[in-house]
N, C-alpha and C positions, 0 to 999 in steps of 0.2 A: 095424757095431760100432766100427770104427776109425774111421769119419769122426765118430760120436757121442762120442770121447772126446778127438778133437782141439776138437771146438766148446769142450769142457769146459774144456780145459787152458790155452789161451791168454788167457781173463778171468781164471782165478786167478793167473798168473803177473803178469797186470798188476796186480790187488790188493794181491798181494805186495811187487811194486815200492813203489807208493802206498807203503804204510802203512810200509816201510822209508823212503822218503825223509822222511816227515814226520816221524820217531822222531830223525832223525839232524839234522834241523830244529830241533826241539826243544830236542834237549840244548845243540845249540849257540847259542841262544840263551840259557842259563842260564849259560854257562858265565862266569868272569871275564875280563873286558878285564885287555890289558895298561896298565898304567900309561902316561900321556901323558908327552912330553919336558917339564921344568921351563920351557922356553921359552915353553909356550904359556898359561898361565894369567898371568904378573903381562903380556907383550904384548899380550894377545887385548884388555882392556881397562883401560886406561892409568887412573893413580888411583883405583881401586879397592882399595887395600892400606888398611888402618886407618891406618897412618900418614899417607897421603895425604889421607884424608881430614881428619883431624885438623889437616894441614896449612892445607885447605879450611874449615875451622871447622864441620864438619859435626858435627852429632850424633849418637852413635853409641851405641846400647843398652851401658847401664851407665857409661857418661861419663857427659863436664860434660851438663848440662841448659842452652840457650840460655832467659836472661829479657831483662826489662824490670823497672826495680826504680824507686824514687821514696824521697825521705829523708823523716823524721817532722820536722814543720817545726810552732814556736810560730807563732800569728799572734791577732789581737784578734779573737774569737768574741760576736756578740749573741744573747741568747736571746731571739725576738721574737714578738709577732702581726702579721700582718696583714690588714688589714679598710677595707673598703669607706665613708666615713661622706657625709657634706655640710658645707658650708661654711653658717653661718647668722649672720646679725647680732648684737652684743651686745645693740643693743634696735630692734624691731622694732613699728610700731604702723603700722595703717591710720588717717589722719584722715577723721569723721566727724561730722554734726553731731546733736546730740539736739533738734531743733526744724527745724519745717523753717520756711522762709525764702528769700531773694531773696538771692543773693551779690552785693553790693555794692561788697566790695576783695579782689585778691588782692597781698597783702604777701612775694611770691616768685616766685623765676624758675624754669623747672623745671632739677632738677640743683643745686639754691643751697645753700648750707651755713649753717643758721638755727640761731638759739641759742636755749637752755631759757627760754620765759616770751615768747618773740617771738608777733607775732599775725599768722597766716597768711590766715586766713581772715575777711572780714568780713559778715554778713550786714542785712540791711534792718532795724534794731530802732529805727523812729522809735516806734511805739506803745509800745512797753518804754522806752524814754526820759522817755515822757510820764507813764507810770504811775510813776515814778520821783520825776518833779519832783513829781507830784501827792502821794504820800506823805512827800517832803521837806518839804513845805508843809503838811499837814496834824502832824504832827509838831512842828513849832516852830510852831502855834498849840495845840497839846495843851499843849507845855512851858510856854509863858507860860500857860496857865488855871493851870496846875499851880503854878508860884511865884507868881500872885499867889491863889490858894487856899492856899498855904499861910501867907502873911502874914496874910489874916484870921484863918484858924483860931487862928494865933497869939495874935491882939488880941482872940479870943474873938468874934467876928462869923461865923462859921460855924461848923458841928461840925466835928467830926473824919472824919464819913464823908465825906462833901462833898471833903476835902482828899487821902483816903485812895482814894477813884474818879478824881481828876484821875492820881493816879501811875500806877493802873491804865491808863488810858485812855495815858499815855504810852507805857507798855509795848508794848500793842497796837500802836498807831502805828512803834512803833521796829521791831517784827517786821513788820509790813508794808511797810517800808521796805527790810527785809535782804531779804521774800520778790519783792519789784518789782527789787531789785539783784542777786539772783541769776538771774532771768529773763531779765535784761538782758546777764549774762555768759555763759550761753548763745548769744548770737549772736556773739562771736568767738571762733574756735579758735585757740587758742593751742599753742606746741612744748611738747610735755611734758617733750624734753629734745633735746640741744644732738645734731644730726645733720647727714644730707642728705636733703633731699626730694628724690620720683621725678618722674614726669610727671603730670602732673593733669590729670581727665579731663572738668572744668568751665570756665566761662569767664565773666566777669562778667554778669550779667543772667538768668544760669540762676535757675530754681526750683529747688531741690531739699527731699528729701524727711526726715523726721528717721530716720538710719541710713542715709545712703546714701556711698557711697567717693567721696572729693574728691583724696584724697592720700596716697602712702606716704611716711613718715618713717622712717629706716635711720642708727642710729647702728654704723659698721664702726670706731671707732677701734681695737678688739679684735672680733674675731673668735669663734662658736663653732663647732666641728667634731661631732657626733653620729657614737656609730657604735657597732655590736653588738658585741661578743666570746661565743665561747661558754661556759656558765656554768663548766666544768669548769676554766679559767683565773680564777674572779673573787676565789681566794684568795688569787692571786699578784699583784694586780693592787691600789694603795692610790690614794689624791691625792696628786698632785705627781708621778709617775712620767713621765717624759720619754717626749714623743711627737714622732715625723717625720712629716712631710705632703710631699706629695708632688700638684699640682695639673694634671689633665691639660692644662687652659687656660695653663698656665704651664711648660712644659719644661725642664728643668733648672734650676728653681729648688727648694729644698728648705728650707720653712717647721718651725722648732723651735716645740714646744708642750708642756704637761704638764695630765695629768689634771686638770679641774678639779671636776668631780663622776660619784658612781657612782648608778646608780639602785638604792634597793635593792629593787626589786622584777623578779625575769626574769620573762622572756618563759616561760610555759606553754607557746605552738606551737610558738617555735622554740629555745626550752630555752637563751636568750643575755641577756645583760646590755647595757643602755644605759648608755653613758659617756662622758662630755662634756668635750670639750676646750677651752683658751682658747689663744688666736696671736693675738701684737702686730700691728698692721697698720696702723700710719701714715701708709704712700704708699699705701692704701686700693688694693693689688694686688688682695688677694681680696676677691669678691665672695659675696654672699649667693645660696646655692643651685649654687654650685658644687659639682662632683664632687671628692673629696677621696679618696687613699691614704695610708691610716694605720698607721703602724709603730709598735704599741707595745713599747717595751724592757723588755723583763723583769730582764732579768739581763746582764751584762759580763764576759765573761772574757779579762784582759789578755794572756795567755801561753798559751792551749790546741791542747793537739797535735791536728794535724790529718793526714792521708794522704788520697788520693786513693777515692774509691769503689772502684776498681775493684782495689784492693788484698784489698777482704775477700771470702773466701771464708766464705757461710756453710755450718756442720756440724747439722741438725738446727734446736736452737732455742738452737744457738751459734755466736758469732764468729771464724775465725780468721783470723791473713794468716801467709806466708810473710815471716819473717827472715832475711835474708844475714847469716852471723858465720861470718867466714872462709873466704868465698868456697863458705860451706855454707850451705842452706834447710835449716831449723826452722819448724817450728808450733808457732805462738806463740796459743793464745786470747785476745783484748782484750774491753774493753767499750767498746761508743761512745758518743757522744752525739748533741750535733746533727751535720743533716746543713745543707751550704750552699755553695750552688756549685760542685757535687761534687765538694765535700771534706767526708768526716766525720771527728768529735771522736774522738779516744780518751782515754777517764778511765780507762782502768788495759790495763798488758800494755805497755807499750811505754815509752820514754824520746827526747823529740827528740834527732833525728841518727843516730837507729835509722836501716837500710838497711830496705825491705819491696818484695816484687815484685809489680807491679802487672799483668805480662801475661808468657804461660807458666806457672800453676800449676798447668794442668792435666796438665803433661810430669813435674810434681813428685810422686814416689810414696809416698816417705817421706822420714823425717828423716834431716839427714846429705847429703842428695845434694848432689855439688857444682855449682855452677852457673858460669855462662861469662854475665858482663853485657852486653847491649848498650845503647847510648844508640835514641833515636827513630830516626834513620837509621839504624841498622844497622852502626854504627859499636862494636870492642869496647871493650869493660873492663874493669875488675875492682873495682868497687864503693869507688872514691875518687871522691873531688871533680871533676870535668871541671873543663878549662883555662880555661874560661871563666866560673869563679867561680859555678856555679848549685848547689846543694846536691843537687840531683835528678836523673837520668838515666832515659832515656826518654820516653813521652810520657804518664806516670803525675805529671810535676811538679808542684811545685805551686805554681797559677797565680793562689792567691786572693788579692783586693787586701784589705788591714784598714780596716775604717771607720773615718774622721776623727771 
């Protein structure tokens, strides 16, 4: 019995222990620490005070907000198209002969600059010659039947029909003559107008056939340019509106042009208008069938305010940017225009020389927060002028050159 309640006694005594040490465990982990010495918090890590950081130009929840800002700058805006056209001759014919024949002269060299009414081409027309003299000749033997038929008729030695068939009979004769003289003109071609011939792809003694290609003629003293627009511009679009060219074949050279005709009929498939340009071209640069970049100007504006892209933040199916006034951001909503060399127009909401932030708006919560400028490096500010006379800070500038 006694050794049964010694077994017993000694595990609950250890329980008891247990369950008192962990209780006394417990509380003493709930209880409160004593406060640390004031040595150890601003020592433990050195600039971490708000002041310090501020010192550091850090940003600190409910401070300045660190931007990047850019000024509203006028500059000369074009409202433009551009489109793709060709370079094409002001006149342009293939020579051909309407008879065929034996080429007998060629009156050009290839490449020659021949004038309107010259004879390029000669062909074999000894038989059309002949038929020619022969009509000539029968002709002034019709005419003298004819004056001296009509001297008798006169003197009353013949009738009047007799005198009346001789004029007839000259008439005949006289259209036989024009139809032997035009036959005859058929065998030289002649320049319909004053150009350059190309390369000719006959040579004396050839046969050729009637319709067949002997020679191109290319008058380039003017130039035309072809090219599409899509219809939904062809109301903004008149003759005489000033056109830029731009020629791959020629690099940096930039040919002026203007409207010379509109087609008025578009295109059904591709829903665009043909329109045709004229360019001077005296030192005969451009060539026919060249590739051509065409800028048509719509509209000029001398003074419009521009900012940088990357200034507007849109809200929905609105615009806004961030305004520094007073070294404080406001949302400001604008309306823009074109966009161009990313920079876009603002037509309303703003005034050149306005300050707007171009990077940081999204540290920007509301209105009123103030802000802390930096330039592109990294360098501060506060939303003046930089030293070095550029109206813009950061790398929101603005960098657009205005066309001449």
């Amino acid at each position: 019995m006694t050794m049964n309640f010694r077994k017993l006694l000694y595990p609950a005594v250890a329980a008891i222990g247990i369950v008192g040490l962990g209780t006394v465990a417990y509380f003493a982990q709930r209880a409160p620490q004593a406060p640390l010495e004031k040595t150890s918090s601003a020592a433990a890590v050195p600039g971490s005070s708000a002041h310090d950081k501020k010192a550091r130009g850090v940003a600190t929840t409910g401070k300045e907000v660190t931007v990047e800002v850019a000024k509203v700058i006028g500059m000369k805006l074009q409202d433009e198209i551009n489109a793709a056209g060709a370079i094409q001759s002001n006149q342009s014919v293939m020579l051909r002969p309407e008879v065929a024949g034996r080429i007998t002269r060629l009156n050009f060299s290839d490449g020659q600059t021949v004038q309107k009414g010259q004879v390029l081409i000669a062909l074999d027309a000894a038989v059309n010659q002949a038929e020619v003299q022969q009509a000539q000749a029968e002709l002034s033997i019709a005419k003298t039947n004819f004056k001296r038929n009509a001297e008798l008729a006169q003197q009353k030695f013949i009738a009047e029909r007799v005198k009346e068939e001789s004029a007839v009979n000259v008439q005949v004769l006289e259209a036989r003559l024009a139809l032997a003289q035009a036959r005859l003109s058929k065998f030289e071609i002649k320049a319909p107008f004053s150009g350059t011939v190309g390369i000719r792809t006959v040579s004396v003694g050839d046969y050729v056939k009637d319709g067949a290609d002997l020679v191109n003629l290319e008058d380039i003293s003017s130039v035309k340019v072809d090219f599409r627009v899509p219809e939904k511009f062809i109301d903004r679009i008149q003759k005489g509106q000033a056109i830029e060219i731009l020629v791959d074949a020629l690099p940096g050279k930039e040919f002026r042009a203007q409207v010379d005709a509109i087609d008025p009929q578009i295109d059904s498939a591709g829903r665009s208008a043909l329109l045709r340009g004229r360019v001077a071209n005296p030192a005969g640069k451009l060539k026919p069938g060249m590739f051509a970049r065409v800028r048509l100007i719509l509209d000029e504006r001398e003074n419009a305010m521009v900012i940088p892209e990357e200034a507007i933040v849109p809200i929905g199916n609105k615009n806004t940017v961030w305004k520094i006034v007073d070294a404080r951001a406001q949302r400001i909503e604008v309306r823009t225009g074109l966009r161009r060399a990313a920079k876009v127009e603002i037509t309303d909401g703003l005034r050149i020389g306005d300050t707007v932030v171009t990077a940081g708006q999204m540290r920007l919560k509301e209105d009123g927060a103030p802000v802390r400028i930096v330039q592109g490096g990294g360098q501060s500010g506060n939303g003046q002028q930089p030293s070095g006379g550029s109206p813009v800070a950061g790398n929101g500038g603005a960098m657009a050159v205005a066309r001449k």
